[in-house]
C-alpha angles and dihedrals in degrees: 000000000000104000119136129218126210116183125173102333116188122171120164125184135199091042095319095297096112107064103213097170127016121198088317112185136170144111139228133218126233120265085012117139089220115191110210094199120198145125112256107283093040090121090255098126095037084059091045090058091044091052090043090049094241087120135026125219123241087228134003145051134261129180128192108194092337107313126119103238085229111030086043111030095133088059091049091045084064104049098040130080108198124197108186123215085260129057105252105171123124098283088193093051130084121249086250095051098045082057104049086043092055095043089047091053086053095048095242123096126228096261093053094058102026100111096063089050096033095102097055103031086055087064094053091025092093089063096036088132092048104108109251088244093059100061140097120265091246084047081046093050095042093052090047099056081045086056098045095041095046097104101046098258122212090214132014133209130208126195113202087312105183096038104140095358112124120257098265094054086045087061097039090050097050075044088060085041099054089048093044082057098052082060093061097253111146106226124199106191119186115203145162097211124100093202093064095066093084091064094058121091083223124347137204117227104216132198139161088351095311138114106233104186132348114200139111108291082256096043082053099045091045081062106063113074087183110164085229125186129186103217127183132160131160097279105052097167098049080041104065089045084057099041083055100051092053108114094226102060130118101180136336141189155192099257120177103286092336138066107235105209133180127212142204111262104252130103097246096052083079111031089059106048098076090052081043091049093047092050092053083057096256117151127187097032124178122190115177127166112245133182117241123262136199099283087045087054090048106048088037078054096050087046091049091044 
C-alpha cells in the first residue's frame, strides 16, 4: 500500500524564526490523486522535501508506503519519483541522455520501463537529441514527469507542475496525471491554481504553513454558506473602495471582471446597496447572486483562520 502519513509536521528556518510548516497533518490514500493548494510561501515545497527525504522536520512524523521519512530514508528514495518546482534536469545534456542518466542511477534502463513513460516521451521523442536547456517549459515539464517516473514509483510527487506552462500543455499534463493514477500510482501535486482542484480526487487548501481545510473540492464548497454577490458598474476601481465601505459588508474582492462581495444576512443588506451605489455616482451596475467557488472558500478559509 502506498499511502502516505503526515502527523504534526513542524519545520522552522533562519533560527526558528520563519515558520515554514505548522502542526501539518494529513494522510493520503493509496492510488489517490491528492491537490495540495496554496500561493508560494504557503510551506508545499518545504513538505515535499520533507516526504522525498531531501529535508527533515523539527518535530513530527511522516511515512510513504511505510516507510518513516528519517529511520528509512534509503526504502522511500526507491518508491518515490520526485519532480521539484524548478526544473532541475541536466540543461547541457540531451533529452536522451537526462533519461538514460536517471534510469542508470535507478538500476533499470529505458526499455525496461518505456511503456509506463511511453505517452508522454512520444510527444518529446522527436527531439530526443535537442539539449534540455534548449526546450519549452510544457517539453521541460514533459521530460521531467519521464525522469521521475523511470523507475516505476510507488508513489509520485509534483511540485507546482504546470507553474508557467500554456494552457494546452496544462491540460495534456493533468491528462498524463489521470492515466498514471489508473495504474495505481499515488500522485501528490502541489499547485497555485484554484482551478486545478477539480482535478484532485481530495485536495488540501494551505496557507502560512497551515493546512485550512482537507476534503474532496465538493465536500469543501458544500461548506461555505457565504451570501455571495457578483457587482460591476463603470467605474470598478472606484467600485471596490465604495463596496468596502458599505456598512453592511462582510468581504469583498477583485474577481475577473466582477467584485465578489459578501453581505451580511439580513434583507436590508441588500435592498439598500443599488440606491447606495447611485448615490456614490455608479452607473451600469449589475448585482447578481453567485455561489461560491474555490477561490471564494479559500479566501472565506484565510479570513476565519
Amino acid at each position: 500500500m502506498a499511502e502516505v502519513i503526515i502527523q504534526n509536521i513542524t519545520k522552522t528556518y533562519e533560527k526558528g524564526t520563519v515558520k515554514a510548516l505548522d502542526n501539518v497533518s494529513f494522510s493520503v490514500k493509496s492510488g489517490e490523486l491528492f491537490g495540495l493548494i496554496g500561493a508560494d510561501g504557503a510551506g508545499k515545497s518545504t513538505l515535499f522535501r520533507i516526504l522525498t527525504t531531501l529535508l527533515i522536520a523539527d518535530s513530527g512524523t511522516a511515512t510513504v508506503a511505510g516507510f518513516d521519512v528519517v529511520k528509512e530514508f534509503n526504502e522511500i528514495r526507491k518508491i518515490v519519483g520526485y519532480m521539484p518546482g524548478k526544473f532541475s534536469l541536466y540543461q547541457d545534456l540531451s533529452i536522451e541522455e537526462n533519461l538514460n542518466f536517471f534510469a542508470t542511477v535507478f538500476g533499470t534502463t529505458v526499455e525496461e520501463n518505456y511503456e509506463l513513460i511511453r505517452e508522454i516521451y512520444v510527444q518529446i521523442e522527436p527531439f530526443k537529441k535537442r539539449l534540455a536547456g534548449q526546450l519549452s517549459g510544457g517539453m521541460k515539464q514533459k521530460l521531467a514527469l519521464c525522469c521521475a517516473l523511470i523507475h516505476e514509483p510507488k508513489v509520485l510527487f509534483l511540485d507546482e507542475p504546470t507553474t508557467g506552462v500554456d494552457p494546452v500543455s496544462r491540460k495534456e499534463f493533468w491528462e498524463m496525471l489521470e492515466r498514471l493514477k489508473e495504474r495505481g500510482i499515488t500522485i501528490i501535486v502541489s499547485t497555485p491554481y484554484m482551478d486545478e482542484a477539480k482535478l484532485c480526487d481530495r485536495i488540501a487548501l494551505i496557507q502560512n504553513s497551515k493546512i485550512l481545510d482537507i476534503d474532496t473540492l465538493e465536500g469543501i464548497l458544500s461548506k461555505n454558506k457565504q451570501n455571495l454577490f457578483a457587482v460591476s458598474s463603470d467605474k470598478m476601481y472606484q467600485l471596490l473602495k465604495d463596496l468596502r465601505a458599505y456598512p453592511d459588508t462582510i468581504s469583498c474582492f477583485a474577481f475577473g471582471q466582477k467584485h465578489h462581495l459578501q453581505l451580511k444576512t439580513n434583507e436590508n443588506s441588500l435592498n439598500n446597496l443599488m440606491p447606495y451605489l447611485e448615490q456614490k455616482g455608479h452607473s451600469n451596475i449589475a448585482i447578481k447572486a453567485v455561489s461560491p467557488d474555490i477561490e471564494d472558500t479559500f479566501i472565506k478559509l484565510m479570513q476565519d483562520a
